[in-house]
C-alpha positions in Angstrom: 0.0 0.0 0.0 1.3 3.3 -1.0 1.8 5.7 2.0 2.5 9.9 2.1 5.1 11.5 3.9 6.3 15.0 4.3 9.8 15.8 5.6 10.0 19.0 7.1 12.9 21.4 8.3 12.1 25.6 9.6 14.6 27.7 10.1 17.4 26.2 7.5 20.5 28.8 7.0 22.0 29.3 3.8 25.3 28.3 3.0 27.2 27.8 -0.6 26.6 24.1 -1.7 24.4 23.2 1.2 22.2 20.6 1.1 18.8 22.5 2.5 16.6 19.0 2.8 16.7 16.0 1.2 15.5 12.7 1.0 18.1 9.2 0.4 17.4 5.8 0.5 21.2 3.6 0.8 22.0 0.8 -1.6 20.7 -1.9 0.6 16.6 -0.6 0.4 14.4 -2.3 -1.5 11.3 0.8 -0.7 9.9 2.8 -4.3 9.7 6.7 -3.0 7.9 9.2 -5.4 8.7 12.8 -4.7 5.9 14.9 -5.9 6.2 18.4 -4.2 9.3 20.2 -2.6 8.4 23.3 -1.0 11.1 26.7 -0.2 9.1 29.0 1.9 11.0 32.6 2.3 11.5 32.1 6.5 14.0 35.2 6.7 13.3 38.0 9.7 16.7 40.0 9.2 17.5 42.8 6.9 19.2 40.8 3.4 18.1 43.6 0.9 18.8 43.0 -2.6 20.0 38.9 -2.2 19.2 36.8 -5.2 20.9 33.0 -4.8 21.1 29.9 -7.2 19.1 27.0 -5.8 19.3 23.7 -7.6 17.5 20.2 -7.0 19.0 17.4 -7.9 18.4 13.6 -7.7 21.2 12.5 -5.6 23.3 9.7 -5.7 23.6 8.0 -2.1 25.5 4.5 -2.6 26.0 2.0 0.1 24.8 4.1 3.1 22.9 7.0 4.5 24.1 10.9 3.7 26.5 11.9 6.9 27.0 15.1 8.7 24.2 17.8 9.3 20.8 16.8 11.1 18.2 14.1 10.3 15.2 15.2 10.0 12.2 12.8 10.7 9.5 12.7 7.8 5.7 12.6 9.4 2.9 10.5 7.4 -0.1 11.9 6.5 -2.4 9.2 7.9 -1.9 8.0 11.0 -2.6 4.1 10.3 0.3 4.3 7.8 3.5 2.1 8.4 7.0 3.7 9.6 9.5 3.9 7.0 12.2 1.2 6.5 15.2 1.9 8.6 17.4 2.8 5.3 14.8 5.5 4.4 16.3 8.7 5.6 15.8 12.8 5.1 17.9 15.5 6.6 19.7 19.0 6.4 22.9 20.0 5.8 24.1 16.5 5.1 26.7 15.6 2.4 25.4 14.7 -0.8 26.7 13.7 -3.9 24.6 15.7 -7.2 23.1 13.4 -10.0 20.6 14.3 -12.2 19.6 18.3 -12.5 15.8 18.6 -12.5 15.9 22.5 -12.0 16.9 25.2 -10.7 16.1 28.5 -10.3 16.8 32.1 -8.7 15.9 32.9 -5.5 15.8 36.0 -3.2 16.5 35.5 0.5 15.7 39.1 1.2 13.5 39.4 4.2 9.8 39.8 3.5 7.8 43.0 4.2 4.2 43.0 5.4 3.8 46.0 3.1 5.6 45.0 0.2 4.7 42.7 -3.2 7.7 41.7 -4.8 9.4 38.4 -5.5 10.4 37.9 -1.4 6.7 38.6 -0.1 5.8 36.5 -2.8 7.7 33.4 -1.5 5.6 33.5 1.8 2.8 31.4 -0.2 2.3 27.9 -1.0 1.7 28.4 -4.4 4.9 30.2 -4.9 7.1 28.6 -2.5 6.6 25.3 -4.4 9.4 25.1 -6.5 9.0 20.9 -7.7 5.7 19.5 -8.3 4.9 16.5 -9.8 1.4 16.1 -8.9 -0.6 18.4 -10.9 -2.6 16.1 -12.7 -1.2 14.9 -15.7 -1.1 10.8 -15.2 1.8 10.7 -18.1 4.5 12.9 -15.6 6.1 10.9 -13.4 7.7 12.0 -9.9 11.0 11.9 -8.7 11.5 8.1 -8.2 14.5 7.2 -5.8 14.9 3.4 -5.8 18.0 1.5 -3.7 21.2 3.9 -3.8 19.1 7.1 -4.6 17.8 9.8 -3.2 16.6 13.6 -4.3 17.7 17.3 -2.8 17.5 21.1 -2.7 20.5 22.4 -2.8 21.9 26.2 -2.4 24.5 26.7 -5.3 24.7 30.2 -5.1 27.4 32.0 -2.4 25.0 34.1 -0.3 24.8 33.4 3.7 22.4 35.7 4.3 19.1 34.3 5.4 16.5 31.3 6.3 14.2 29.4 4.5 11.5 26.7 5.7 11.9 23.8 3.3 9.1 20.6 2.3 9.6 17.5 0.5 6.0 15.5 0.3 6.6 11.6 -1.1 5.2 8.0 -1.2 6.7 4.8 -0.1 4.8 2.8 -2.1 6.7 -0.2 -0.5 9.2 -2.9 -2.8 
């Protein structure tokens, strides 16, 4: 039975070539995950005027084990009677990854956001503009992201800025072996 997930992180810094969330599965799983949405809200509260960055996702390319360094993150299913993930089913922040595939990437501004204001950074505060992958939109003939054993996907920061914070989302099934 297919089960939904969301892994969630506030508060994420940014650094150059930091891993903001993603989602791995080492060489030994045998689980099909589908990502369908990855979500970048603009989470920043201190003055960054002006800050456009490079952010990138990528399917990732995880080999024998987990990710290492940075934090786990633990994803939460959407219905309560679903199973827990397999052990070799991980997400995290900050972690070390190693880039695969390019999916997309796109600019981003990490200046704070301003009650008053309408530009790109206010903009960011809303769902429908701080999802930056989704798979889901009804067309049956567009797959997800599908990370089998050794794979994984991720958000990464490729530009050089430092200022700022985001809140970052990655929704997926585990639609089991």
């Amino acid at each position: 039975m297919t089960a939904t997930y969301r892994a969630t992180k506030q508060g994420v810094t940014f650094a150059s070539g930091k891993s903001m969330i993603d989602l791995a599965q080492d060489s030994g799983g045998s689980r099909v995950l589908r990502t369908y949405r990855i979500y970048q809200f603009n989470n920043n509260t201190t003055s960054a005027t002006g800050v456009l960055t490079t952010m990138v996702i990528y399917r990732q390319t995880v080999g024998g084990s987990a990710p290492i360094g940075g934090s786990t993150i633990t994803p939460v299913k959407h219905d309560t009677n679903s199973g827990a993930l397999a052990a070799n089913v991980t997400a995290g922040t900050g972690r070390t990854i190693t880039d695969g595939d390019l999916f997309r990437q796109y600019l981003w501004s990490n200046d704070e956001p301003d009650v008053s204001g309408s530009s790109m950074d206010e903009w960011e505060l809303f769902v429908p503009f701080a999802e930056v992958w989704n798979a889901g939109y009804g067309d049956s003939n567009v797959e997800p992201i599908v990370s089998r054993a050794g794979y994984g996907v991720h958000l990464k920061h490729a530009g050089a800025s430092t200022e700022g914070l985001c809140d970052v989302e990655i929704e997926f099934t585990d639609a089991g072996s």
